[in-house]
PLY file of the C-alpha trace (Angstrom):
ply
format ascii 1.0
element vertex 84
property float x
property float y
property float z
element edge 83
property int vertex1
property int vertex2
end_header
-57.74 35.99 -96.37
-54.55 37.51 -97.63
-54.26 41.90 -97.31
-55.04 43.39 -100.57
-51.74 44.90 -101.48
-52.01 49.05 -101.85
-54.56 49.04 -98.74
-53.07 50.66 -95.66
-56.12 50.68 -93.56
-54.54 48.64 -90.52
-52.02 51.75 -90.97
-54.12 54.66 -90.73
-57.41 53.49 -88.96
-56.68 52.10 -85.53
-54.21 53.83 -82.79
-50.75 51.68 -81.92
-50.11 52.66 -78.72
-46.40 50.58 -79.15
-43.56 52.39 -79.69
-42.75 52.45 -83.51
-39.40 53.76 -85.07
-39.69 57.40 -85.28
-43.06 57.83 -83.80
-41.76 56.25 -80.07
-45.52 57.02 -78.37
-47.14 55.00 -81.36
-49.48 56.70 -83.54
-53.15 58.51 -82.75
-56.18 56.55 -84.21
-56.99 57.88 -88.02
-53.31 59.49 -88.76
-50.94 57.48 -91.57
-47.83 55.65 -90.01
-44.99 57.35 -91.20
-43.91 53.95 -92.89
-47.03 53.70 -94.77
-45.68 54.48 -98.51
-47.62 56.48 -101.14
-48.44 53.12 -102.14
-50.02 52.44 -98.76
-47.60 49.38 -98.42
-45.53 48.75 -95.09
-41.76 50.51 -95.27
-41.22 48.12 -92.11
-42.64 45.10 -93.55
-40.62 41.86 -92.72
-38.21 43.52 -90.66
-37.37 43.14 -86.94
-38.04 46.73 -86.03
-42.06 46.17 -87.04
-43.96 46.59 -83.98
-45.22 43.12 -83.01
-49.07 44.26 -82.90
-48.34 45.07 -86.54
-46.65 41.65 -87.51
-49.78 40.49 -85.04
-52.13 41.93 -87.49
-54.23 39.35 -89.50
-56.82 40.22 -92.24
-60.12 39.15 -91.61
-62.93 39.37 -94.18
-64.93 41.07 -91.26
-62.41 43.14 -90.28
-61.42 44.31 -93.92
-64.80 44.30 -95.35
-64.86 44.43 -98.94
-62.36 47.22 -99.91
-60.09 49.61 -98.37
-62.99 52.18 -97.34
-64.72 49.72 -96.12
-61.68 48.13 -94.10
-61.20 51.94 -92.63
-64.93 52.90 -91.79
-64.72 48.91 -89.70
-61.54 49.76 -88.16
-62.62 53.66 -87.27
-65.69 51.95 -85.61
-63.57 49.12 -84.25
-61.46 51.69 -82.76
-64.11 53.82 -81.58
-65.68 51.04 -79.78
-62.53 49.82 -77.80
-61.48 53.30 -76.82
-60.81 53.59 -73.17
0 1
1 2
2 3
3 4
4 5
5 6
6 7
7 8
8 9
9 10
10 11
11 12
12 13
13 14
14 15
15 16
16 17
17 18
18 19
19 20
20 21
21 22
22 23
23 24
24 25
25 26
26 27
27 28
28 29
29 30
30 31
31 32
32 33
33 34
34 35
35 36
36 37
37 38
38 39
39 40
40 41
41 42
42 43
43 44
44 45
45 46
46 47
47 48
48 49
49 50
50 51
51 52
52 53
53 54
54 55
55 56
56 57
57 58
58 59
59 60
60 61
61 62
62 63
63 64
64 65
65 66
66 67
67 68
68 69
69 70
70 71
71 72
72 73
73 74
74 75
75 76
76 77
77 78
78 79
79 80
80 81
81 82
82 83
């Protein structure tokens, strides 16, 4: 499965708790990435500075459901469930 361009979800759903540039403790579970464009495409995209667990990232038809809310309500639960 390819990401469906203009999604975001892997950007605002789950917490990266890698160091990303300009948010250097990562980023809370349900709050944007400050690279996430209006569009809700990746402003780090391709380059080296992407955090690897980003890069790592692979869409999934049961991870992304069948559109973006669904893709956020899975990763929110995802999230939820994995929380230490």
């Amino acid at each position: 499965m390819n990401c469906r361009e203009g999604c975001g979800a892997c950007c605002i759903a789950p917490s990266i708790s890698s160091p990303i540039p300009g948010m250097p403790k990562g980023k809370p579970a349900g709050e944007r990435c400050l690279h996430l464009s209006v569009a809700n495409l990746c402003g780090l995209f391709g380059k080296p500075e992407r955090p690897p667990v980003c890069g790592g990232f692979k869409a999934e038809a049961e991870i992304c459901g069948n559109d973006r809310d669904e893709a956020i309500r899975i990763l929110g639960w995802l999230e939820q469930m994995t929380a230490a």
